[in-house]
C-alpha positions in Angstrom: 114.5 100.4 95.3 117.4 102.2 93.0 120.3 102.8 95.0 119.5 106.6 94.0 116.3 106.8 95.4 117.3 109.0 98.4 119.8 111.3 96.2 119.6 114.2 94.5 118.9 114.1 90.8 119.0 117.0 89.1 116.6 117.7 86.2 118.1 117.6 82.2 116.9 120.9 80.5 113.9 118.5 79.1 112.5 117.4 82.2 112.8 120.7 84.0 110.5 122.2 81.0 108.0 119.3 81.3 108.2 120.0 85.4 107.2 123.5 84.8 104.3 122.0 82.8 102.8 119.9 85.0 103.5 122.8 87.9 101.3 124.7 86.0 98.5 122.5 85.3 98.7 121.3 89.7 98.4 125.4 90.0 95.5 125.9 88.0 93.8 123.4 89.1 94.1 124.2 92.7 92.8 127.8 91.4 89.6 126.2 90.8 89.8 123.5 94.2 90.3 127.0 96.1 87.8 128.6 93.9 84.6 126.4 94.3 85.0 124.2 97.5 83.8 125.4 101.2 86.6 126.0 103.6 87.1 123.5 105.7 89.3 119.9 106.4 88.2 118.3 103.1 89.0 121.1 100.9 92.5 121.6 103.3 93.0 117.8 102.5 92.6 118.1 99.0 94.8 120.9 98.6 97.2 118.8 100.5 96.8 115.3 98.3 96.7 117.7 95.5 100.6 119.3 96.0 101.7 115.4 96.9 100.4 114.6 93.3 102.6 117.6 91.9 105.3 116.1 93.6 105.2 112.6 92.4 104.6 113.5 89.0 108.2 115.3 89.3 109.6 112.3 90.6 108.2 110.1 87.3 109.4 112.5 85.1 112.6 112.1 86.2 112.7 108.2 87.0 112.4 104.8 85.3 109.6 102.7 86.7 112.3 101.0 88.5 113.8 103.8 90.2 116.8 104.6 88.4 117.4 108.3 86.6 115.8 108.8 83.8 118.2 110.1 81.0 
């Protein structure tokens, strides 16, 4: 593990736009998650699994495969 992996790394101007990207496409297709599945705990979970994948995909934008900031 990076020796940064528990820090703060704040986002270059490039990532940030790529970010907003990606928060866009986890948005839209939770619309259609929301949209076409019956309440109930699997559609909760996937809504769930579906934010943790927005989050990660932050996290490789802004990281090497070995941990350290990507520049």
């Amino acid at each position: 593990m990076h020796s940064s992996t528990f820090e703060y790394l704040k986002p270059t101007d490039a990532q940030i736009s790529q970010m907003a990207r990606v928060r866009e496409a986890v948005a839209t297709c939770c619309g259609v998650l929301q949209a076409d599945m019956p309440d109930g705990p699997d559609k909760t979970y996937t809504i769930r699994k579906l934010r943790e994948v927005g989050m990660w995909a932050n996290v490789a934008i802004t990281r090497n495969p070995d941990g350290s900031p990507r520049a």
